[in-house]
Each structure stands twice: as structure tokens, then as C-alpha cells.
N, C-alpha and C positions, 0 to 999 in steps of 0.2 A: 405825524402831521406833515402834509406837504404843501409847499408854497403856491399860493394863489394869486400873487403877484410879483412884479419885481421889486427888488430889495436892494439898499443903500448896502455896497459893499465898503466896512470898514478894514481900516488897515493904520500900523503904525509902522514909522520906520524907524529901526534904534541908532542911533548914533553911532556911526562908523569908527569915530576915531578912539583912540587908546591915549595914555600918557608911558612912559616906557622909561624906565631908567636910563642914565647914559653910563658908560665904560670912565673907569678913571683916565686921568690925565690928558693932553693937549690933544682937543678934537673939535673940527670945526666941522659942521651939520648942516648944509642951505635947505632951505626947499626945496624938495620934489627928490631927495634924496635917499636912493636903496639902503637898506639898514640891516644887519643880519644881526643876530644874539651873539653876544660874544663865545667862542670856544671855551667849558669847560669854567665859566660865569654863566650860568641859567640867570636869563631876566634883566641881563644886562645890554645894550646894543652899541653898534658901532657901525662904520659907513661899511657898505653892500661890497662883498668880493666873491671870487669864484675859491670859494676855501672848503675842503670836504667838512672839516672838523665844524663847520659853523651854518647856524638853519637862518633862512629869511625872516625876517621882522614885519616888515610893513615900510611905505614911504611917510616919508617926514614932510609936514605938515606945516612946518616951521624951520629958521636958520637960528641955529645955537653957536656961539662962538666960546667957546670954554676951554681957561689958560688950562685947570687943573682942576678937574670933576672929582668930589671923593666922595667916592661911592663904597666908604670901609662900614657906615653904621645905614643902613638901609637908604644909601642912596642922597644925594644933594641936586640934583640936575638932572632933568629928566625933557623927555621931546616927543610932540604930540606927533602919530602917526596913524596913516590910514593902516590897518593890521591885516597881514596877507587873510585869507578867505572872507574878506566883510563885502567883495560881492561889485563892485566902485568898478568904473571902465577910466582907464588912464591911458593920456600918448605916453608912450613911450618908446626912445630909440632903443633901437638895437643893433646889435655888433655886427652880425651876419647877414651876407645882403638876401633880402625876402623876397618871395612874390607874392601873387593873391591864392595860391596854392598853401600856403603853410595858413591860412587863416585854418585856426583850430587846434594849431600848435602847440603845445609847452612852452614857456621861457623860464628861464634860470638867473637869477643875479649875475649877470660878468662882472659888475662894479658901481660905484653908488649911481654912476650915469645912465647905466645900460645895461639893457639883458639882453639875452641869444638864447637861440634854440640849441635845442642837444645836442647837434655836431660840434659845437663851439664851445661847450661846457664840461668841467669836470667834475663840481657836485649836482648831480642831479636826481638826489636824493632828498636834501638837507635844502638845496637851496632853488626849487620851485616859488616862480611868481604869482605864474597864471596860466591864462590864454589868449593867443590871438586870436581876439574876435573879428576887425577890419584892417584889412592890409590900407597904409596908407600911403608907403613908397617904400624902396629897397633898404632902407633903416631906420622904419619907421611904422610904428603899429598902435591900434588900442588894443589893450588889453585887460583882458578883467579880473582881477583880485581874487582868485579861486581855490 
């Protein structure tokens, strides 16, 4: 059967964000803050670094301020996060100064503030953010959750 006229195109959009366990003990989490899994704890996250041992999370969504997280019986404290590939365009700085050339780029976590491209990184494996999609100055990009 083929269409004879046009047609209401539907669509749903699923809810981006995640809840995520947090990492035992003294951690404080703001908003818009890079988050990696912890090393060697599966499922657990902590603030964004350039660590081989540890994969990107998602950014935090929410500021968590916690003396002493115990996360021994499935977890007490958890922080809502946009989850890396759900697709979201975010400003974000970054470390390495950019032009409108690198729009297309890779970025990697440098740290919960900022990401860099591959020159500036050492996991870049483990710890992919996205892509620059718009250059917006020399440290400073959106990027998209990819």
C-alpha cells in the first residue's frame, strides 16, 4: 500500500537522563559536572579525569554534596546525569585552544570542568565524550553526547 497523502509524522523522545550510583566517601558533585565510572567499581561514578583505568559516565544534572556515600549494599547516593551517547548538545570548555577546524573533533574528559581533544589526552579510549559540533571560541565548543 502506498501513501496518497501526507502524514502526521510521530515521534517520542525518551528521557535522556540516568540516576547513577556515587563512589564511597567524601565527594562533592555541582552541576554540569564530568563524571567517569569508577576504576575497577562497575556502576559506580566519580568527578570526570584523564585516568586510563576509568570510562566516561555522563554529566551531572545535579550538585550532590556528600560527607560519606556508602555504597557497600547496593548503593545510598546517587546523581542524575545526562549519559554519554544520549545524543544532548552541551557548551562545553575545553583545555586545548580550538579553531573552527576541529569542529568534528573527538573530546575526551581532561577533568570534571573540561574536555580536550586527542593531542591533550591520555585516555582516549575509555574516556570519549563526543563531538564538536560548533566551534564557539578558542575554549569553548558544543558538543554532542555521542
Amino acid at each position: 500500500m502506498a501513501l496518497s497523502d501526507n502524514q502526521v509524522i510521530e515521534t517520542k523522545v525518551p528521557d535522556a537522563s540516568l540516576k547513577l550510583k556515587v563512589v564511597d566517601g567524601l565527594i562533592r558533585i555541582y552541576r554540569k559536572a564530568l563524571l567517569n565510572y569508577e576504576a575497577g567499581n562497575i556502576g559506580y561514578v566519580k568527578l570526570g579525569s584523564d585516568t586510563l583505568s576509568e570510562e566516561f559516565a555522563g554529566i551531572s544534572l545535579e550538585e550532590k554534596n556528600l560527607a560519606a556515600a556508602d555504597n557497600t549494599s547496593n548503593g545510598t547516593y546517587d546523581v542524575e546525569v545526562l549519559p554519554k551517547g544520549c545524543g544532548k548538545l552541551i557548551k562545553l570548555a575545553v583545555t586545548s585552544t580550538i579553531t573552527i577546524a576541529n569542529e568534528g573533533d573527538t573530546v575526551y574528559v581532561d577533568g570534571d570542568d573540561a574536555v580536550d581533544i586527542a593531542s591533550g589526552i591520555t585516555n582516549t579510549t575509555n574516556g570519549r565524550v563526543g563531538t564538536i559540533k560548533q566551534f564557539i571560541s578558542a575554549n569553548e565548543a558544543w558538543v554532542k553526547l555521542d
